[in-house]
C-alpha positions in Angstrom: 23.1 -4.0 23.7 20.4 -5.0 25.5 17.9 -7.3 23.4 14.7 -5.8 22.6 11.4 -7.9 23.1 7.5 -7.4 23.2 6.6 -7.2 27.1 4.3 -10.2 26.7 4.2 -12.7 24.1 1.2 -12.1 21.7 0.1 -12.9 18.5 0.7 -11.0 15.4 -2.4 -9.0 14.9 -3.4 -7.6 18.6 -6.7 -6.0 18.0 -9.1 -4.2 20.5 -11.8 -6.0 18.7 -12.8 -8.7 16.3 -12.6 -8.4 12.6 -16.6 -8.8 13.1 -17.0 -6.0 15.6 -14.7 -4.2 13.5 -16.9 -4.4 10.4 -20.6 -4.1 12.9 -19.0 -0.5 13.5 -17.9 0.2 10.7 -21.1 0.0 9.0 -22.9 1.8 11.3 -20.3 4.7 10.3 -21.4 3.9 6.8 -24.9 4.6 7.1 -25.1 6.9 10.2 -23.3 9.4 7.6 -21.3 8.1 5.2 -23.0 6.3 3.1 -23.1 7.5 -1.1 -26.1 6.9 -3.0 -26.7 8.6 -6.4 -29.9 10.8 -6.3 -32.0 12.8 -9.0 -31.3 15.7 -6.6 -28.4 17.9 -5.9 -26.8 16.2 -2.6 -26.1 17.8 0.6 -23.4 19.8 0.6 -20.2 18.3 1.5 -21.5 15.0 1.0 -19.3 14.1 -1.5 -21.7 12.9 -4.1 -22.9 14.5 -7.3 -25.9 13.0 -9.6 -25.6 9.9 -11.1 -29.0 9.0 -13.2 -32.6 10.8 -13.2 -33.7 8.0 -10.6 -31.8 6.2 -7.8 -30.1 3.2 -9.2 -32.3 -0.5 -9.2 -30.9 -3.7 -8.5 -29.8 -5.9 -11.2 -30.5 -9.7 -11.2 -27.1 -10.3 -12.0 -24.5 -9.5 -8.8 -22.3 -6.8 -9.0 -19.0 -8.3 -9.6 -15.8 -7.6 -7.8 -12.3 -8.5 -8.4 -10.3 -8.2 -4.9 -6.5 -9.0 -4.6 -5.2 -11.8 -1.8 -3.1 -8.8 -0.4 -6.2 -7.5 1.3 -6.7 -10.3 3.0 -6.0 -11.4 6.4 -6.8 -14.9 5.8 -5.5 -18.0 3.5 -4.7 -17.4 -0.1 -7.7 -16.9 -2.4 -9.9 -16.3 1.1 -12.4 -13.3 0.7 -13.6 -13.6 4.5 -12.9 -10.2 5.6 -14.2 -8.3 2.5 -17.3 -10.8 1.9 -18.4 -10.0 6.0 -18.4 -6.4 5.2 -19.9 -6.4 1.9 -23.1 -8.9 3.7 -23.6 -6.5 6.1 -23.3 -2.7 3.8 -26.8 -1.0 4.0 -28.8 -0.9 0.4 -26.4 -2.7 -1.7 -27.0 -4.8 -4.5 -25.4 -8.3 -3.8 -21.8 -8.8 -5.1 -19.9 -11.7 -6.4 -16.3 -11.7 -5.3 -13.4 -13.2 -7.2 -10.0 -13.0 -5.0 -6.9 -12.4 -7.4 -2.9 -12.7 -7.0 -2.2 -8.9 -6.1 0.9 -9.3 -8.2 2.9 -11.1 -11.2 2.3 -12.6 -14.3 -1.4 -13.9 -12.5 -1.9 -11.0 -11.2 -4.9 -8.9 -11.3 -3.2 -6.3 -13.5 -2.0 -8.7 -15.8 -6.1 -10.5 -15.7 -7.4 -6.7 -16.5 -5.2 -6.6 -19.3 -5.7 -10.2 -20.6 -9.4 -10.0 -20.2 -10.2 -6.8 -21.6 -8.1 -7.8 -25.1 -9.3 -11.3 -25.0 -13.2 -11.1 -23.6 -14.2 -7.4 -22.5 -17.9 -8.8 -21.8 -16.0 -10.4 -18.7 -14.4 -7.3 -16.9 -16.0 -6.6 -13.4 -17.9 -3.7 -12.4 -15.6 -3.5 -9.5 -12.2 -3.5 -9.0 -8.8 -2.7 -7.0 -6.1 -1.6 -8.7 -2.5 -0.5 -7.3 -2.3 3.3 -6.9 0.7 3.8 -8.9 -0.9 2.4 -11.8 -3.7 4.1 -12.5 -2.7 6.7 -14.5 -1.9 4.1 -17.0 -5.0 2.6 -16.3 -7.1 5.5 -17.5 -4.7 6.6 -20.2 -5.4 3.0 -21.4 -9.2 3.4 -21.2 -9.4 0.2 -18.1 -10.7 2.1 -15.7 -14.1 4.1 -15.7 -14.7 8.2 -14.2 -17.1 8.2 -10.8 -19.8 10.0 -10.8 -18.3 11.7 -7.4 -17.2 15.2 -6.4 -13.5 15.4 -5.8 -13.6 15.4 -2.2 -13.7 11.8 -1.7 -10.8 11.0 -3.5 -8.6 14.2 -1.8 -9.4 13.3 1.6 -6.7 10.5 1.4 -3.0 11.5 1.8 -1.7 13.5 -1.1 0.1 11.3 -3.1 -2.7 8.8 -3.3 -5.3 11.2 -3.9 -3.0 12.7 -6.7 -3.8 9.4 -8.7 -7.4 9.3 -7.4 -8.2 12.8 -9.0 -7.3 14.6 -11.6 -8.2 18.1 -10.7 -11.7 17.5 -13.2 -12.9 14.1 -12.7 -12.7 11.1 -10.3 -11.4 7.8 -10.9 -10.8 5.9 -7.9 -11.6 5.6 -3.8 -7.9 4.6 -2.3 -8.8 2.3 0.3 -5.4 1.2 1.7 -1.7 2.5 1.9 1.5 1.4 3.2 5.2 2.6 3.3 8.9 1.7 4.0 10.6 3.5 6.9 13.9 2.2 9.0 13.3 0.7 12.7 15.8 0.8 15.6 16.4 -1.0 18.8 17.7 1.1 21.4 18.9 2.9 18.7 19.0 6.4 16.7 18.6 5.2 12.7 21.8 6.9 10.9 20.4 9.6 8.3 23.3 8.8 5.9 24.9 5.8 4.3 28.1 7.2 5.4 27.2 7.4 9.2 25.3 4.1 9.2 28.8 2.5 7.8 30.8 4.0 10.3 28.4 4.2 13.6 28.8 0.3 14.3 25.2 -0.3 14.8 24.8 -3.0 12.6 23.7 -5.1 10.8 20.5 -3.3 9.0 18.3 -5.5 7.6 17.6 -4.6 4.1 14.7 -6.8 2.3 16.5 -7.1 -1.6 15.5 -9.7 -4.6 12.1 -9.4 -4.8 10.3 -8.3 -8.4 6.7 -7.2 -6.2 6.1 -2.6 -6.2 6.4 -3.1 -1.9 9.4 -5.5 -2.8 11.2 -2.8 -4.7 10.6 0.0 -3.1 13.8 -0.7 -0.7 15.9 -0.5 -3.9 14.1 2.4 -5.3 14.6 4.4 -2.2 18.6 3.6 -1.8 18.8 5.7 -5.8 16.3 8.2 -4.5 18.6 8.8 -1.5 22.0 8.6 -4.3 20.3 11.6 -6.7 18.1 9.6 -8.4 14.5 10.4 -9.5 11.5 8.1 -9.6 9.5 10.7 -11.5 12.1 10.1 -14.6 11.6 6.2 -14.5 12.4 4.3 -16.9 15.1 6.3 -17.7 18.1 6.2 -14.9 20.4 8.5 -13.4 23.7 6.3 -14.3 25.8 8.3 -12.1 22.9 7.6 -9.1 22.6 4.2 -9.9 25.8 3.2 -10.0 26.8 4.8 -6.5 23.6 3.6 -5.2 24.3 -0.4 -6.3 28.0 0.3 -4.6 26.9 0.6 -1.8 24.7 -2.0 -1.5 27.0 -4.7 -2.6 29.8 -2.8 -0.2 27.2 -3.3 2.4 26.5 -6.6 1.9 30.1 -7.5 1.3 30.9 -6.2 4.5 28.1 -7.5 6.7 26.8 -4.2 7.8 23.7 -4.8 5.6 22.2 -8.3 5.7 18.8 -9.6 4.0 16.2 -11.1 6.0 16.2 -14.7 7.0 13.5 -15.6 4.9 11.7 -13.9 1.7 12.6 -10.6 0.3 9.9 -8.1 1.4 9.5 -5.3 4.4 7.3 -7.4 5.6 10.1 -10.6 5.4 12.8 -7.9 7.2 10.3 -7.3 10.4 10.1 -11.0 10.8 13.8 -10.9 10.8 13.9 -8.0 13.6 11.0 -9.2 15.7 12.3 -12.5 15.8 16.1 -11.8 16.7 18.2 -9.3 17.9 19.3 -6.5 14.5 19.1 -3.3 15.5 18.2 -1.6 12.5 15.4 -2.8 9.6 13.8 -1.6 6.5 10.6 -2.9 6.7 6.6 -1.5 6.4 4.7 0.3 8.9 1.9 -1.7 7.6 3.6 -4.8 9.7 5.0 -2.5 12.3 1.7 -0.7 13.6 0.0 -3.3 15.3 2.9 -4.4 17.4 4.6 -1.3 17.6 3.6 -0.7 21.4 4.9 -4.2 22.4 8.7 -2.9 21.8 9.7 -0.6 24.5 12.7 1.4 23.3 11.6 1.0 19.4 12.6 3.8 17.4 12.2 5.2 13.8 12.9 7.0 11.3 12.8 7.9 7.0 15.1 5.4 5.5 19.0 7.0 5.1 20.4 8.4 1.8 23.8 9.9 0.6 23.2 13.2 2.2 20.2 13.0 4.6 17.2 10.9 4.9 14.8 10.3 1.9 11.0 10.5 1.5 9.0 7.8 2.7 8.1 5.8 -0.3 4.6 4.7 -0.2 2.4 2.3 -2.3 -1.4 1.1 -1.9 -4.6 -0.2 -3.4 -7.5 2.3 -4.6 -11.4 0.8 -5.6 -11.9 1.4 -9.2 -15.4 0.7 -12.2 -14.2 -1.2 -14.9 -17.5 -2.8 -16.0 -19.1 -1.6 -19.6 -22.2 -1.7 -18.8 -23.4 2.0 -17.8 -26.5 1.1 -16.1 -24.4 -1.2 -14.1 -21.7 1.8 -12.9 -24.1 3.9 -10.4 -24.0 0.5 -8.5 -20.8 -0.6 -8.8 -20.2 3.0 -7.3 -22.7 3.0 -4.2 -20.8 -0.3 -3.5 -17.3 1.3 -3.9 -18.3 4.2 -1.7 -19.6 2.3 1.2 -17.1 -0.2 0.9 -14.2 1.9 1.1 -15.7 3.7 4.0 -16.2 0.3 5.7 -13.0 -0.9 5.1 -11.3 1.8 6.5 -13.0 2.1 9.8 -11.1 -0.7 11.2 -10.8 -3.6 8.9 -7.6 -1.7 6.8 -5.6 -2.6 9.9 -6.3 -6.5 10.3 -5.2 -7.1 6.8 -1.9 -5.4 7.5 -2.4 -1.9 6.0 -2.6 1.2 6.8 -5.9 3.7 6.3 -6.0 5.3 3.1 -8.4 8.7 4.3 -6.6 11.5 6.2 -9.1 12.2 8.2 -9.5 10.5 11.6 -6.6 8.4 10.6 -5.1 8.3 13.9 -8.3 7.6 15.7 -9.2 4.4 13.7 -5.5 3.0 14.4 -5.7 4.0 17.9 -8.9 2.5 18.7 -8.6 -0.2 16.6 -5.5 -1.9 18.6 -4.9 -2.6 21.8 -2.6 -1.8 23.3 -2.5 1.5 20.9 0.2 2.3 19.4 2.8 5.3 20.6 1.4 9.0 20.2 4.6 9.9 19.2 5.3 7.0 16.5 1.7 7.8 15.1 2.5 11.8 14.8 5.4 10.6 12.8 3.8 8.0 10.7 1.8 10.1 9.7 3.9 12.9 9.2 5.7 11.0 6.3 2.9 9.9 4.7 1.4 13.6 3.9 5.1 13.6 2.3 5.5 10.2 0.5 6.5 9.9 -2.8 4.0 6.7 -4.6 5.9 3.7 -5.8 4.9 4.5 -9.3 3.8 0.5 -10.6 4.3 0.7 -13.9 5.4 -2.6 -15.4 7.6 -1.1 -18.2 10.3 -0.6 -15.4 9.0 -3.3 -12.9 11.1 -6.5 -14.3 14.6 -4.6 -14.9 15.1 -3.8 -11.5 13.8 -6.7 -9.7 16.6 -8.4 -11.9 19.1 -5.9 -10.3 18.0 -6.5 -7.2 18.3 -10.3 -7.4 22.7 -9.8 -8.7 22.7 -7.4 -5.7 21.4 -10.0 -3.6 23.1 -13.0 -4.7 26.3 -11.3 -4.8 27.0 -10.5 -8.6 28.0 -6.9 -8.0 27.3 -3.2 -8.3 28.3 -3.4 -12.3 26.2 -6.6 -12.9 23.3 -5.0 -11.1 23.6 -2.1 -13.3 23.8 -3.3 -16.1 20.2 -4.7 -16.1 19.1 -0.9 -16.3 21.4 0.8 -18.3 22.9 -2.1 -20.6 26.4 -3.6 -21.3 
């Protein structure tokens, strides 16, 4: 099989324009038509916007303060460059204070919301990102604060982020970046089934297994999706799913038709693994895949395989949320979300290795954003399955039990070790 290689070595993220230019147009999206600012009056229709207070919001003396996660970031860890050049440059805003925190893990900015609003509530944010699949917990817990936004905003992403966004009455969050799994070939048709995938002899597949993060687990939450199981009933397992599900993974790996990545234990780990040698099949994220994707000739792709046909893309993301107590502080912390989200989307999503959140124009902004674009017909897909994803739901209650399957799976311990994690000895 013939090995498949960009046409011309180039780096990693192959933009059209700078992260600056990027940013400049963004911005002049933002306030050519885009922009959200509260007003006494009824807004324009369609505008998205509805009332906020009896008088446009004043700037504080204190900075609105945001809390960003390091997985929005193109940069080094802790580095706010890319959001602190868009937030210098947003028309009207109040200035903003950025703290960058771990996306995931016992530091992470879950965890900090948590922590801080037990511990010293008078030292939440205004601002915030939060994972999509956990804000429902979020606002059942009382973290996160309502927008004082019409629904459109938030259903103008792709359904299953807007699904957390809204809640048919009020608004609770701006998604601002998504991302899901989906199987790569080289020169090769992806198998729809485990079966076929065992037998075809295109192999290995490059699985990424072991890790505890939501994008980390998603591979192993898809493989019981595609055996029967249901993510909507998490915790609680399908034994009979599980079990067939952790078979044959540990058959797989046994074998040597499925094979981790060299290094790390994410999507993104697995498409280092297949851009840098020769597998002809990978589990990985589109969010890594886009930019390069029309440096591959002969790339295919497809939904990841299950038992009996392929399963639903399984997505995950980041959505802008108010957190801060202070209600006089909220219709800023809002303009700032608003205008932010719109910014970040216009170009900037794509440099920090995620995909546009917002339905609309989605295939513009990724279009003529890199260069060279990537493949009308990958794109029609791509997008295709993320109007149908299923969110990785991030709930914590579940998180740690299968990231502890995942690691027996991976280090060889066994289908019954594995499940044992989730349904006990």
């Amino acid at each position: 099989m013939p090995a498949l290689r960009p046409t011309a070595p180039a780096p990693m993220r192959r933009c059209r324009r700078s992260c600056t230019a990027w940013i400049a147009l963004a911005l002049v999206a933002c306030s050519a038509g885009s922009e959200v600012t509260p007003a006494p009056t009824d807004p324009p229709p369609g505008s998205g916007t509805a009332p906020v207070t009896d008088a446009a919001p004043v700037s504080t003396a204190t900075p609105i303060s945001l809390w960003w996660v390091d997985a929005l970031e193109p940069g080094e860890p802790g580095s706010a460059g890319l959001v602190n050049a868009i937030l210098e440059g947003l028309p009207s805003a109040p200035p903003v204070e950025v703290v960058v925190k771990p996306a995931y893990g016992s530091a992470g900015i879950e965890a900090v919301l948590r922590s801080t609003v037990n511990a010293a509530p008078e030292r939440l944010p205004d601002l915030m990102v939060l994972p999509l699949g956990s804000l429902r917990a979020a606002r059942a817990e009382g973290l996160i604060k309502p927008l004082p936004l019409t629904g459109d905003r938030a259903e103008a992403a792709f359904a299953f982020a807007a699904d957390r966004a809204h809640d048919g009455e009020q608004t609770w969050a701006l998604p601002l970046a998504v991302d899901l799994l989906q199987t790569i070939g080289r020169n090769v048709t992806p198998p729809e089934t485990w079966d076929a995938l065992e037998r075809s002899g295109i192999q290995p597949l490059i699985l990424p297994l072991g890790g505890s993060t939501v994008p980390d687990l998603a591979p192993l939450l898809a493989v019981y999706a595609g055996f029967g199981g249901s993510l909507a009933d998490l915790p609680a397992v399908d034994p009979d799913a599980l079990q067939s599900a952790f078979e044959a993974l540990a058959d797989g790996l046994a074998a040597g038709w499925l094979r981790r990545p060299d290094n790390g234990s994410s999507p993104r780990a697995a498409w280092n693994s297949f851009a840098a040698s020769d597998p002809p099949l990978a589990i990985v994220d589109a969010g890594s895949v886009v930019d390069s994707q029309a440096g591959y000739p002969g790339m295919t792709w497809a939904p990841l395989p299950g038992s009996a046909g392929p399963v639903p893309a399984l997505a995950w993301g980041w959505a802008l949320v108010v957190t801060g107590p202070a209600p006089e502080r909220q219709a800023e912390a809002t303009l700032i979300a608003s205008q932010l989200a719109d910014a970040f989307q216009a170009g900037p999503v794509v440099a920090a290795g995620w995909l546009p959140a917002r339905r609309a124009d989605w295939q513009r902004v990724l279009s003529s954003t890199l260069d060279p674009a990537p493949e009308a017909d990958y794109l029609d897909d791509l997008e295709a399955q993320l109007d149908a994803a299923i969110l990785v739901d991030g709930d914590s209650s579940w998180r740690a039990g299968w990231a502890q399957a995942g690691a027996d799976l991976a280090g060889g311990a066994g289908a019954a070790t594995a499940a044992s994690r989730l349904l006990g000895p």
